[in-house]
Every structure is written in structure tokens, then in C-alpha cells.
MIPADO-921982 format. One record per residue: x, y, z of N, C-alpha, C in turn; residue in three letters; residue number from 0. Coordinates in steps of 0.02 Angstrom, whole numbers, always signed. Layout:
residues N
> n_xx | n_yy | n_zz | ca_xx | ca_yy | ca_zz | c_xx | c_yy | c_zz | rest | nr
> X | Y | Z | X | Y | Z | X | Y | Z | ALA | NUM
...
This chain:
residues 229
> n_xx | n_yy | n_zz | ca_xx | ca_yy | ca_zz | c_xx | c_yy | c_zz | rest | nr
> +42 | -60 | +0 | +0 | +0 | +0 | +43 | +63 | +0 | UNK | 0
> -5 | +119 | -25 | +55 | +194 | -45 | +56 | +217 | +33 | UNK | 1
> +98 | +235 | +58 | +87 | +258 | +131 | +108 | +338 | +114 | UNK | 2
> +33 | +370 | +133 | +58 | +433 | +108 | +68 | +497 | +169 | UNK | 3
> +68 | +485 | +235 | +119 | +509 | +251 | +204 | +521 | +225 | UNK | 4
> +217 | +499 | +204 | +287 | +512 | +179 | +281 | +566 | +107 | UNK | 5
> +215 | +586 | +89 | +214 | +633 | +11 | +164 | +693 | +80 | UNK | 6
> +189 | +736 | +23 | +150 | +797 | +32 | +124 | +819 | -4 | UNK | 7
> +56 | +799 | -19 | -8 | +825 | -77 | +6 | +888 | -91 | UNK | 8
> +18 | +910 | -151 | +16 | +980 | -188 | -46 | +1002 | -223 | UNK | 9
> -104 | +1025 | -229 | -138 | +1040 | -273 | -139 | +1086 | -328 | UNK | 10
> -134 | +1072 | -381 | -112 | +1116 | -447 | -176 | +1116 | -465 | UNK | 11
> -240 | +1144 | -446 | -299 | +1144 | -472 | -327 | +1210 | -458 | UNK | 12
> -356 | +1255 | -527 | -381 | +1305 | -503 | -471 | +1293 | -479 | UNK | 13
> -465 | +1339 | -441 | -524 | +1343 | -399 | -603 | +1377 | -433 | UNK | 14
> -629 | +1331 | -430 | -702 | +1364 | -490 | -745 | +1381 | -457 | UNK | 15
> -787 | +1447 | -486 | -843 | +1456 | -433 | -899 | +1470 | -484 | UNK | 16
> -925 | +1415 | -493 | -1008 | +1429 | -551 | -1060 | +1485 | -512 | UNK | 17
> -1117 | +1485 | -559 | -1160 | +1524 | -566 | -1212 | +1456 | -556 | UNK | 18
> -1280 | +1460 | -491 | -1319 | +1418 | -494 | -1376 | +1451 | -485 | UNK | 19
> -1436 | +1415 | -516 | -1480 | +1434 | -545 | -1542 | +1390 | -492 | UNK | 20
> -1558 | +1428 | -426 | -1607 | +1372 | -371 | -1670 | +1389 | -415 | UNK | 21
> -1703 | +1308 | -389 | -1763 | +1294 | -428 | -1821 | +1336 | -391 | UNK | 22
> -1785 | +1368 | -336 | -1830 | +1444 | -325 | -1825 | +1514 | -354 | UNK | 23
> -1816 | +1502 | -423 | -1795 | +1568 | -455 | -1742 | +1605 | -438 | UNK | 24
> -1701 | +1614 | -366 | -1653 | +1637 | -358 | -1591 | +1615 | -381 | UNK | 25
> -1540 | +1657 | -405 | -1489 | +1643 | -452 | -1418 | +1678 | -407 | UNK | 26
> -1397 | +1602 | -390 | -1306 | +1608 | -335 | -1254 | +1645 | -401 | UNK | 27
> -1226 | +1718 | -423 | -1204 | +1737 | -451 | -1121 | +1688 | -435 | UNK | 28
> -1075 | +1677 | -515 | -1023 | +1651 | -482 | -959 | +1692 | -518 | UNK | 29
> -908 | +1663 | -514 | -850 | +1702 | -565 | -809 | +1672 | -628 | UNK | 30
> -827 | +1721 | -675 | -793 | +1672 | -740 | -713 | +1647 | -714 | UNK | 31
> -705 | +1598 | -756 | -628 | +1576 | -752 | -590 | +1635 | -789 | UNK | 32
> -553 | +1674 | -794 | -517 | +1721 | -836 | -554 | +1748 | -857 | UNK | 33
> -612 | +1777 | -826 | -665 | +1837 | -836 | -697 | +1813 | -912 | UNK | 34
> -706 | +1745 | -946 | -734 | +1752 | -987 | -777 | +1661 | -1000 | UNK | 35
> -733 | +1618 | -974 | -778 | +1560 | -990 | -811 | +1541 | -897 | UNK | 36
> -892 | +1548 | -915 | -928 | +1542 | -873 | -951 | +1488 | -866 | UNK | 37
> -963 | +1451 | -780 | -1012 | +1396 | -784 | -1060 | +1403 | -739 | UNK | 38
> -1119 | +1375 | -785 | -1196 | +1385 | -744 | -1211 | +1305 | -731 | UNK | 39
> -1240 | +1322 | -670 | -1267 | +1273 | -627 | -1368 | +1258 | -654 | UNK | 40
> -1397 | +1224 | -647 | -1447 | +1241 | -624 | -1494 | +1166 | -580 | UNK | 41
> -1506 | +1177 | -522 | -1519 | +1156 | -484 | -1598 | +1110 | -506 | UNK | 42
> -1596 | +1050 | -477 | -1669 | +1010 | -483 | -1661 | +954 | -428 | UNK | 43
> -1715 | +937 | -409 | -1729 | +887 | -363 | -1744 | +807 | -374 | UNK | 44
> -1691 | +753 | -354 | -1719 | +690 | -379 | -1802 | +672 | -353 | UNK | 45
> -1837 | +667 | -395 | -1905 | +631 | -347 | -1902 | +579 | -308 | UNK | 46
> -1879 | +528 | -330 | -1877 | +471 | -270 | -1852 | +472 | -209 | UNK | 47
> -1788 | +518 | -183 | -1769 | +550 | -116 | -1766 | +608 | -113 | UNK | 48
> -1775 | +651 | -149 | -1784 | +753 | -147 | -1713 | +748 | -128 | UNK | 49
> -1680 | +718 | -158 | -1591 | +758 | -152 | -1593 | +799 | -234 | UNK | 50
> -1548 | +856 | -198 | -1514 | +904 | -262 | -1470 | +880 | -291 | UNK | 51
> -1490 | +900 | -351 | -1440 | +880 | -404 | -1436 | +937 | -457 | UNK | 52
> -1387 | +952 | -501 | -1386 | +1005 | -561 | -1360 | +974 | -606 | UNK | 53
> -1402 | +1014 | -661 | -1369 | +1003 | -747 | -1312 | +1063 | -745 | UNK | 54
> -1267 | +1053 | -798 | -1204 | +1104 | -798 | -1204 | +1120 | -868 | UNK | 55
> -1193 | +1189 | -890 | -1165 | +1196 | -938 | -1122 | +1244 | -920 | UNK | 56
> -1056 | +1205 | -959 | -1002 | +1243 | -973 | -961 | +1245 | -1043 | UNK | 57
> -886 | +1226 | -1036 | -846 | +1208 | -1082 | -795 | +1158 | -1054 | UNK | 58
> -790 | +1102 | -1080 | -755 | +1056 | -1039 | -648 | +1103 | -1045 | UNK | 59
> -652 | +1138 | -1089 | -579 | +1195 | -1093 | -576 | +1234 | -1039 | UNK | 60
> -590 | +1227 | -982 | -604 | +1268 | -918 | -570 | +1260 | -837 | UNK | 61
> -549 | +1285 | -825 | -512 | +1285 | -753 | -457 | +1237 | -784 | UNK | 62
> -415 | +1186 | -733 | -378 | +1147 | -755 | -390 | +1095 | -793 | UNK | 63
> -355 | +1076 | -837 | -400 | +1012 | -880 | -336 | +993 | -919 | UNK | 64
> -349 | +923 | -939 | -300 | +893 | -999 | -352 | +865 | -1062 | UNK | 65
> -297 | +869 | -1107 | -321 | +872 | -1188 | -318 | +813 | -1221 | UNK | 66
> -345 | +801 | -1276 | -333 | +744 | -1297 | -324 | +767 | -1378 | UNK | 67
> -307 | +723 | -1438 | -286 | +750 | -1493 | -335 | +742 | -1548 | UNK | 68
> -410 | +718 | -1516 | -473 | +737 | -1535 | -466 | +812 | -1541 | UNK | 69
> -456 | +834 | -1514 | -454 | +911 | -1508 | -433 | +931 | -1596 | UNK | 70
> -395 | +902 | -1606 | -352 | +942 | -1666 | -375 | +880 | -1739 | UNK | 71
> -407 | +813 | -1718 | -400 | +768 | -1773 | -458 | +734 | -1765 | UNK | 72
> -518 | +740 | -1813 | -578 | +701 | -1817 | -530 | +628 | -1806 | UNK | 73
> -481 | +587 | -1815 | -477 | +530 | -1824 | -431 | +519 | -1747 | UNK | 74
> -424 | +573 | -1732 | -376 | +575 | -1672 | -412 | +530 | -1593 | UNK | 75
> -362 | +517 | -1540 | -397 | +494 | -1487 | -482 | +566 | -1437 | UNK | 76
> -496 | +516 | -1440 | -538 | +562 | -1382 | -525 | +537 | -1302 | UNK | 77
> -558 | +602 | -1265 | -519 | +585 | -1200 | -501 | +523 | -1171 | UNK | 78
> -583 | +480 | -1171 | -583 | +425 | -1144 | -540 | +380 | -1172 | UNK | 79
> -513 | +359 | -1226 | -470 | +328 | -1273 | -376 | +336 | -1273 | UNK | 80
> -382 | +417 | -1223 | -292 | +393 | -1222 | -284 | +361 | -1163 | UNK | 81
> -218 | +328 | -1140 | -199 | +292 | -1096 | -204 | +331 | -1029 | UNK | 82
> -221 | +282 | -989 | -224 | +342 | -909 | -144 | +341 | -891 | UNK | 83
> -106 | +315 | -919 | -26 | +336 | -900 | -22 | +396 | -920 | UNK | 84
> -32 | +414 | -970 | -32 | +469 | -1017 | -25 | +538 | -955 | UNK | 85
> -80 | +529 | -925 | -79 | +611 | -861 | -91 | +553 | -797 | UNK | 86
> -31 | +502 | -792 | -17 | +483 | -717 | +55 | +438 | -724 | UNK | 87
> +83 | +460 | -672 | +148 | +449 | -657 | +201 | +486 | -638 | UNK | 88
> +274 | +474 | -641 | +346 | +526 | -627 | +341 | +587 | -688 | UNK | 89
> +341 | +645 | -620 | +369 | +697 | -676 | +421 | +728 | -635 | UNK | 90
> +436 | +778 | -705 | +503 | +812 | -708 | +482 | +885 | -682 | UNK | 91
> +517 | +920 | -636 | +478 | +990 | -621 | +517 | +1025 | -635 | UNK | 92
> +494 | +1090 | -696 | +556 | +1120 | -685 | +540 | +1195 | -705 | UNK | 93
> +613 | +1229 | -651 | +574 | +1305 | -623 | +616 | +1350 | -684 | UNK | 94
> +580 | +1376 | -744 | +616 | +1421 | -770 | +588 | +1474 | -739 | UNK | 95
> +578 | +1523 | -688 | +567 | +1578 | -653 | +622 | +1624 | -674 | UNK | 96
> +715 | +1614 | -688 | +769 | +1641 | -678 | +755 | +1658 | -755 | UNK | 97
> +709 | +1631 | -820 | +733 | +1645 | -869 | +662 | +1675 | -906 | UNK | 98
> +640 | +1739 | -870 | +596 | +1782 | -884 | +611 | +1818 | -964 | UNK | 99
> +584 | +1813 | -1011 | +569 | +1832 | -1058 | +623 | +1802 | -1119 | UNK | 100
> +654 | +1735 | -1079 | +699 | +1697 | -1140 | +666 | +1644 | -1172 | UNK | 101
> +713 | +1614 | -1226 | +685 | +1554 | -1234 | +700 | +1481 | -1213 | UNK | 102
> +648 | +1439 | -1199 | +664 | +1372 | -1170 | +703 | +1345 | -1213 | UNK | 103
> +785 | +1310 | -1202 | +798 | +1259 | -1276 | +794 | +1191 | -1248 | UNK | 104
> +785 | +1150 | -1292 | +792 | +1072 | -1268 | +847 | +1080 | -1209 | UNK | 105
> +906 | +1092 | -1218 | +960 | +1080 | -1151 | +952 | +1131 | -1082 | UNK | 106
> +905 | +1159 | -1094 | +877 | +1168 | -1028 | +825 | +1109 | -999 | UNK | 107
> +784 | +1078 | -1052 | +765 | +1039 | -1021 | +797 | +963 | -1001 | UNK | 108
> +857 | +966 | -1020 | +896 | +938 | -1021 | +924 | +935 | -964 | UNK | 109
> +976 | +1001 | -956 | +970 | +1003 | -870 | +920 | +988 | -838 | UNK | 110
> +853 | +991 | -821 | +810 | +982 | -773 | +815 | +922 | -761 | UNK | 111
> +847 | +875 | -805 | +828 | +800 | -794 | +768 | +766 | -841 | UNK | 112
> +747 | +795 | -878 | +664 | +759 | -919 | +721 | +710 | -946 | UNK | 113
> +666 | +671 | -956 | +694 | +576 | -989 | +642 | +575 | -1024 | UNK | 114
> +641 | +510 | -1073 | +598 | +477 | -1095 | +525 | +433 | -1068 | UNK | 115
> +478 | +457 | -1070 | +413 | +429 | -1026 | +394 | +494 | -963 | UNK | 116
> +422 | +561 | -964 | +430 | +577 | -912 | +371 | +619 | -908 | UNK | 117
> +294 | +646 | -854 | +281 | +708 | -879 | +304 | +751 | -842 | UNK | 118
> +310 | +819 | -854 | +345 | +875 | -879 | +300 | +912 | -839 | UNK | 119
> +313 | +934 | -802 | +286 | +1039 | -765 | +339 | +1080 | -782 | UNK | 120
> +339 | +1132 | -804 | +367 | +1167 | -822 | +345 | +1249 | -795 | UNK | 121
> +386 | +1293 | -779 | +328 | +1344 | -770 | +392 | +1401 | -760 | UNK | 122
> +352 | +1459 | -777 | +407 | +1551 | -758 | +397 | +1570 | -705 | UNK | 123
> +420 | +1634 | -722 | +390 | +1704 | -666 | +306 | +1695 | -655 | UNK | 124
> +302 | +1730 | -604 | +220 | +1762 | -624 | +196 | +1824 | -668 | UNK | 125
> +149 | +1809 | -682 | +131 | +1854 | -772 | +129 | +1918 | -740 | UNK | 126
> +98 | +1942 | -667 | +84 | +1999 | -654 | +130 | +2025 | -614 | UNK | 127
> +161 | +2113 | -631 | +201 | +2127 | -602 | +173 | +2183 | -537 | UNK | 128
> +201 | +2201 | -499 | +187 | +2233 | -426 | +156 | +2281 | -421 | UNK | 129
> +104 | +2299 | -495 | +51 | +2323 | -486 | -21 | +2290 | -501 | UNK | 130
> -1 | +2229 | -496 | -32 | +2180 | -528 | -59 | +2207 | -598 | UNK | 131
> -27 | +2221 | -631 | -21 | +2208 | -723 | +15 | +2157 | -754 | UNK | 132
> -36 | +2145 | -810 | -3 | +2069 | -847 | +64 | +2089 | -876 | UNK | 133
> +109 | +2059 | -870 | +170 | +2076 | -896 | +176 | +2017 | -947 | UNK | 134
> +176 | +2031 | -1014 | +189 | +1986 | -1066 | +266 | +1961 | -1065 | UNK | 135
> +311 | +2021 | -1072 | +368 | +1998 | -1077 | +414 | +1969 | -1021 | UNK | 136
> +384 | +1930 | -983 | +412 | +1911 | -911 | +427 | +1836 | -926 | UNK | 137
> +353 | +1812 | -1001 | +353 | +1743 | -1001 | +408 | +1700 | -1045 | UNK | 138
> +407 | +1652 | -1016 | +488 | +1606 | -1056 | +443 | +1582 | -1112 | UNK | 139
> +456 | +1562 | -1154 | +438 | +1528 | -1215 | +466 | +1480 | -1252 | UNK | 140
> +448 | +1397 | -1267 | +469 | +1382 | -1300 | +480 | +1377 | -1371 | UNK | 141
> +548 | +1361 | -1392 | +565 | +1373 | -1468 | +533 | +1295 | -1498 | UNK | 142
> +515 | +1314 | -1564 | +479 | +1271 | -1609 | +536 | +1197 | -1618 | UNK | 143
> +615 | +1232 | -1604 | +649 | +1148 | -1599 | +645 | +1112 | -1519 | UNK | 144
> +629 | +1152 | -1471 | +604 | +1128 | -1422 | +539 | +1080 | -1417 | UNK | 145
> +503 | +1093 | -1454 | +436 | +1073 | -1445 | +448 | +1005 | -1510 | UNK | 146
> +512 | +1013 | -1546 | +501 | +952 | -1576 | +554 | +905 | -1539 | UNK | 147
> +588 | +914 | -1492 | +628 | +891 | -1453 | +609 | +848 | -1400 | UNK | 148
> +561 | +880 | -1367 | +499 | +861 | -1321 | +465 | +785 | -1361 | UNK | 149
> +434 | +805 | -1434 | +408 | +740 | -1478 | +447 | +666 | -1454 | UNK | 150
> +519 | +706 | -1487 | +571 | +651 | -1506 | +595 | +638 | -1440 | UNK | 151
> +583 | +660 | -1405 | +610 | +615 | -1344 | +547 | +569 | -1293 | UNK | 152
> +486 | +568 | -1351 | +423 | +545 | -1333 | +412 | +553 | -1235 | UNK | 153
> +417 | +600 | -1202 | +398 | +619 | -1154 | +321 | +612 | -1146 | UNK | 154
> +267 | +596 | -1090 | +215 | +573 | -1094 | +145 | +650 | -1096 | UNK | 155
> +175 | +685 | -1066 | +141 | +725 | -1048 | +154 | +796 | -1040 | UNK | 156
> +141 | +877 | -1068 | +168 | +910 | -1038 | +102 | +956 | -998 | UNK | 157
> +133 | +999 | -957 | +78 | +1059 | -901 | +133 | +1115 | -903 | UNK | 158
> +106 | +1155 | -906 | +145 | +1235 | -889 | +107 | +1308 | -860 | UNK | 159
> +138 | +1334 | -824 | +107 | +1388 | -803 | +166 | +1458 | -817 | UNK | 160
> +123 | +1505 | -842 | +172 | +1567 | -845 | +222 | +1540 | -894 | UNK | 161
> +214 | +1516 | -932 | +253 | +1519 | -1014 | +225 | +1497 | -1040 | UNK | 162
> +250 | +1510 | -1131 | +224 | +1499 | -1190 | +258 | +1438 | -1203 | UNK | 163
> +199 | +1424 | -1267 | +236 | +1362 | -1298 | +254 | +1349 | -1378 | UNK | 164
> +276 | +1452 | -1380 | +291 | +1471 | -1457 | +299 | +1527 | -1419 | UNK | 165
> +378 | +1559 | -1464 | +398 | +1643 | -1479 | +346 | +1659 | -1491 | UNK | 166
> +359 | +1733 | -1457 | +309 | +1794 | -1449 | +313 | +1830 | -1521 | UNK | 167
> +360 | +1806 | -1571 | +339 | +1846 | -1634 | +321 | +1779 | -1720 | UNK | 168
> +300 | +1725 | -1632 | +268 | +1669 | -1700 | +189 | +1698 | -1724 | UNK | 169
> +185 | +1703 | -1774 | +99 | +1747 | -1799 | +54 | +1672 | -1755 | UNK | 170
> +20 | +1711 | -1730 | -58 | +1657 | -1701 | -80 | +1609 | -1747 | UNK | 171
> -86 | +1627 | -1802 | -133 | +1594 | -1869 | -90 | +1551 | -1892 | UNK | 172
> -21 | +1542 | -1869 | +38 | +1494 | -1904 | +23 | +1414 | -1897 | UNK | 173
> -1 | +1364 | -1937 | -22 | +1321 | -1930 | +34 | +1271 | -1940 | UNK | 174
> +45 | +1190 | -1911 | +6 | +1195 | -1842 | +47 | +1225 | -1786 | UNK | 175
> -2 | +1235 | -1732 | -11 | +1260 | -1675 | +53 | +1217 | -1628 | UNK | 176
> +87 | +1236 | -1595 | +132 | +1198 | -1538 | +79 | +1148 | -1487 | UNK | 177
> +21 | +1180 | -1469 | -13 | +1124 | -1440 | -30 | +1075 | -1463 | UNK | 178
> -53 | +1094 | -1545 | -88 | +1056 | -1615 | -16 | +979 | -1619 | UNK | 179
> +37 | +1009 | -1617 | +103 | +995 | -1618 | +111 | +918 | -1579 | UNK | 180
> +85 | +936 | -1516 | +121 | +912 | -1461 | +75 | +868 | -1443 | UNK | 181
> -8 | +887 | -1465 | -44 | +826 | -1449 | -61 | +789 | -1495 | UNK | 182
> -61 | +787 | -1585 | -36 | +728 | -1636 | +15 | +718 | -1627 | UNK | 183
> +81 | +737 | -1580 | +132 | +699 | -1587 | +155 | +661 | -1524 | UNK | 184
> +86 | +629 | -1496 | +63 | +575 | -1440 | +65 | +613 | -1380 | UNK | 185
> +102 | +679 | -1360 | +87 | +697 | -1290 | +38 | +738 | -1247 | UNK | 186
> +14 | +706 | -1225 | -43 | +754 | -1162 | -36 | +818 | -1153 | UNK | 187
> -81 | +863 | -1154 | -55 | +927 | -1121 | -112 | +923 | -1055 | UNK | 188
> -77 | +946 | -1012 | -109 | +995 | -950 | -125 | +1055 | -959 | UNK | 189
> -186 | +1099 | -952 | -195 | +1147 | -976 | -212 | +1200 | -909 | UNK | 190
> -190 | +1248 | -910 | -186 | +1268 | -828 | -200 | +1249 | -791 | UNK | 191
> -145 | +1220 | -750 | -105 | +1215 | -694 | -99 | +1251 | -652 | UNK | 192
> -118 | +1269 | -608 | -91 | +1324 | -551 | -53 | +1319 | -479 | UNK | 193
> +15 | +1359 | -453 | +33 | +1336 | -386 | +83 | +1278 | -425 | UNK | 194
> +133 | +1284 | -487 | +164 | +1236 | -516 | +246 | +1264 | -460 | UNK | 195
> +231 | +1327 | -428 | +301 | +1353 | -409 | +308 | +1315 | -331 | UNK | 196
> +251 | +1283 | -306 | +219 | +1245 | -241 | +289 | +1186 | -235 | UNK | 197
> +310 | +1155 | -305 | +339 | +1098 | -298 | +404 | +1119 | -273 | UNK | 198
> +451 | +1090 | -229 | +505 | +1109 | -203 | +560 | +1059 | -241 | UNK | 199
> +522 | +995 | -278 | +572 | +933 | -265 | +594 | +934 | -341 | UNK | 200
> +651 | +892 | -384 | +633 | +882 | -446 | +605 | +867 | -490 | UNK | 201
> +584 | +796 | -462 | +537 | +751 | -481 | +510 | +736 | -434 | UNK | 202
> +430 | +720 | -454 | +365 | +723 | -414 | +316 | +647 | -453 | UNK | 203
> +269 | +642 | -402 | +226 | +598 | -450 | +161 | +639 | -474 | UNK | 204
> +155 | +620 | -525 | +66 | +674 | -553 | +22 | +620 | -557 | UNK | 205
> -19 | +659 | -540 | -105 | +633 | -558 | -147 | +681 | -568 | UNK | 206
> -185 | +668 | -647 | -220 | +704 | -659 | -263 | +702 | -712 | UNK | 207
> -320 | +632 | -686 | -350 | +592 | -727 | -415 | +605 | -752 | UNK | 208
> -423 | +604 | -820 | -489 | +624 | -851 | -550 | +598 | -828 | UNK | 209
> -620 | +618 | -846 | -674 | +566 | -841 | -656 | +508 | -898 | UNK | 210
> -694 | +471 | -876 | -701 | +419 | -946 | -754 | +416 | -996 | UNK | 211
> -759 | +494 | -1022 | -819 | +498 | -1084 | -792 | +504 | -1155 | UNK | 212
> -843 | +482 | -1181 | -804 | +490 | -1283 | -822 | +552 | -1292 | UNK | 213
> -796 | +564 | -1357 | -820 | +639 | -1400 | -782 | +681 | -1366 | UNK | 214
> -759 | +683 | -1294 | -735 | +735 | -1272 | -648 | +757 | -1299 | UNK | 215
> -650 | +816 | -1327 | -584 | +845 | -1335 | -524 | +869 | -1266 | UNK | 216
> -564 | +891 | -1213 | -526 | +881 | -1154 | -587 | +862 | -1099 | UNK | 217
> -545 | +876 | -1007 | -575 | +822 | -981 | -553 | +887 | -904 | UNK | 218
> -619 | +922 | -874 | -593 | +938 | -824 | -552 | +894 | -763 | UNK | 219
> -496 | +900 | -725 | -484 | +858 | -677 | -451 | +900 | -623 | UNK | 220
> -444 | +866 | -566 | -424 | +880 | -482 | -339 | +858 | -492 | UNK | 221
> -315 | +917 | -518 | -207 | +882 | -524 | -190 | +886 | -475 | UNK | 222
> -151 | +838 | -453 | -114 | +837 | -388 | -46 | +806 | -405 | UNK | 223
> +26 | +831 | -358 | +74 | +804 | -376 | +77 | +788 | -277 | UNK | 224
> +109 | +710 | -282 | +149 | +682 | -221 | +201 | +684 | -223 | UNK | 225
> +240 | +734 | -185 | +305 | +739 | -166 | +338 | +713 | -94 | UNK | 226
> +371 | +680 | -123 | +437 | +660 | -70 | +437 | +703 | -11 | UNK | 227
> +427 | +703 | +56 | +432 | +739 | +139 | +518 | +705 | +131 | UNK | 228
């Protein structure tokens, strides 16, 4: 058995607060995720025991979540269909904070230690500076031979917070996409992450497992990394 006294639960999950809709007309106001993707609640009662229950609409692209390469390929996996290794197991943590507005190259990730099978946290500075304004140029970015480096060294999974995963003077519309990239070329992404600067250790274990539904392009989930006490 895992004896988990010896880890110290990290939670890399951002915190959601919907909008619910009581079946008394009154409406619990909530807060978008990044002031723009909203989730509504709305409240109903089972008849056979009068317990509450709600329908949800949202966007399963919301708070923390991992992707699948449905996303980018009618023929591609959907969530339920990639491997649950895929977003569980050893990862590699690693703090580019020192390299605010450079670029990531493979031998930085190199130094960190990433291997083959490994997933990957990666994360910068924080975006906002001490007036709390978004500071664009604070974030590290990876270069396009990075992200094919990452492929070729078939790593399982990546998550990042506070960096890019393309130069700041790659055009948006440049097809494909580094995520497009990274998830036909078999790896997972984690899609915000938060509290990635929480990890103290190198390597950590992740978990951060989808539902098991089809059709879906990503998959909200509860990430947690167990670290070594």
C-alpha cells in the first residue's frame, strides 16, 4: 500500500466558482474563469429522495484540464481513449522563473533532468508585475525545436504555467499550432495548472485523470502532484 504520510499533496488545481440557478428562481451569481468562460449550474430535485442535483453547462476547456488530440484530429484519440498513463505517473519539475522573457531550448530541459516517458511541469515568473499588471514579456517561451525535441524524446505529458509554448513573434494563425504539435505527436497537455512554483522537489509523481467519456476533446480534472517529505 502507498503510505502517504511520507508525500506531501500539492494541489495544482484552479479553484471554480459557477453560477447556480435554485429551482426557487433565485440565481447564486459566480465568477468566470479568466473573466470570460462561465459555468452555470442549475439546480433540480431527484423525486424518489428530494436530493439536489444540477445540470451544468459549461466548456469542458475550463479551469484545469488535460487534452486529448481529438481536439485537433476528427480521427484523433478522444479523452476517454488515451492511456491513463498518459496524465499519471513521474514527472520532471522544472522552475524556469530565472529565465523571464527567454527562450526554453531542449538543453535546458535537459538540465532539469526530463527523460523519456517523463511528464513534464514546467513553469516562469508570475505574469503579473507589482502592480498587478499582466506583464507579457516576463514569459519564457518555447522554441519550435524545443517542442520538436519534447516529440522526439516521446515524453508522456506536458503542463505549464506562466510560459508559452511558441515565440512571442510566432503569428497566431501559423499552422500547426505547438499544442496542435504536441498533442498529434502522442503527448498530453495539462492545460492550466496552477501553484506549479508549490513543488520544491525535482521530480514528483502526477495525477491528473480524465473522466471516462467519448467525444470529449478535453476532460476537467483535480491535479495533484505527491512529493517526497
Amino acid at each position: 500500500m502507498i503510505n502517504l504520510s511520507k508525500y506531501r499533496i500539492i494541489d495544482l488545481s484552479h479553484e471554480l466558482f459557477p453560477s447556480e440557478q435554485k429551482v426557487d428562481g433565485h440565481q447564486r451569481h459566480g465568477k468566470p474563469f479568466y473573466g470570460e468562460r462561465a459555468i452555470d449550474l442549475q439546480e433540480f430535485f431527484h423525486s424518489e429522495d428530494d436530493s439536489r442535483m444540477h445540470f451544468i453547462q459549461s466548456q469542458t476547456h475550463n479551469g484545469t484540464h488535460v487534452e486529448a488530440p481529438y481536439k485537433y484530429s476528427e480521427d484523433g484519440k478522444d479523452i476517454a481513449s488515451i492511456p491513463l498513463e498518459t496524465y499519471l505517473g513521474e514527472a520532471a519539475a522544472c522552475d524556469f522563473t530565472e529565465k523571464a522573457g527567454q527562450p526554453i531550448t531542449p538543453k535546458d530541459f535537459e538540465l532539469a533532468g526530463v527523460k523519456t516517458g517523463d511528464i513534464v511541469l514546467a513553469w516562469g515568473p508570475p505574469k503579473f508585475d507589482k502592480a498587478g499588471r499582466w506583464d507579457v514579456s516576463s514569459s519564457p517561451y518555447l522554441l519550435d525545436e524545443t517542442i520538436d525535441w519534447l516529440i522526439e524524446l516521446r515524453i508522456k505529458a506536458l503542463g505549464t504555467e506562466n510560459l508559452t509554448l511558441s515565440p512571442p513573434d510566432k503569428k497566431s494563425d501559423e499552422k500547426p499550432t505547438s499544442d496542435a504539435k504536441l498533442l498529434l505527436g502522442g503527448i498530453g497537455l495539462i492545460d492550466a495548472p496552477t501553484g506549479l512554483h508549490q513543488i520544491s522537489k525535482s521530480r514528483v509523481f502526477f495525477i491528473g485523470l480524465p473522466v471516462r467519456m467519448h467525444r470529449l476533446t478535453a476532460s476537467w480534472t483535480r491535479a495533484i502532484v505527491l512529493e517526497d517529505i
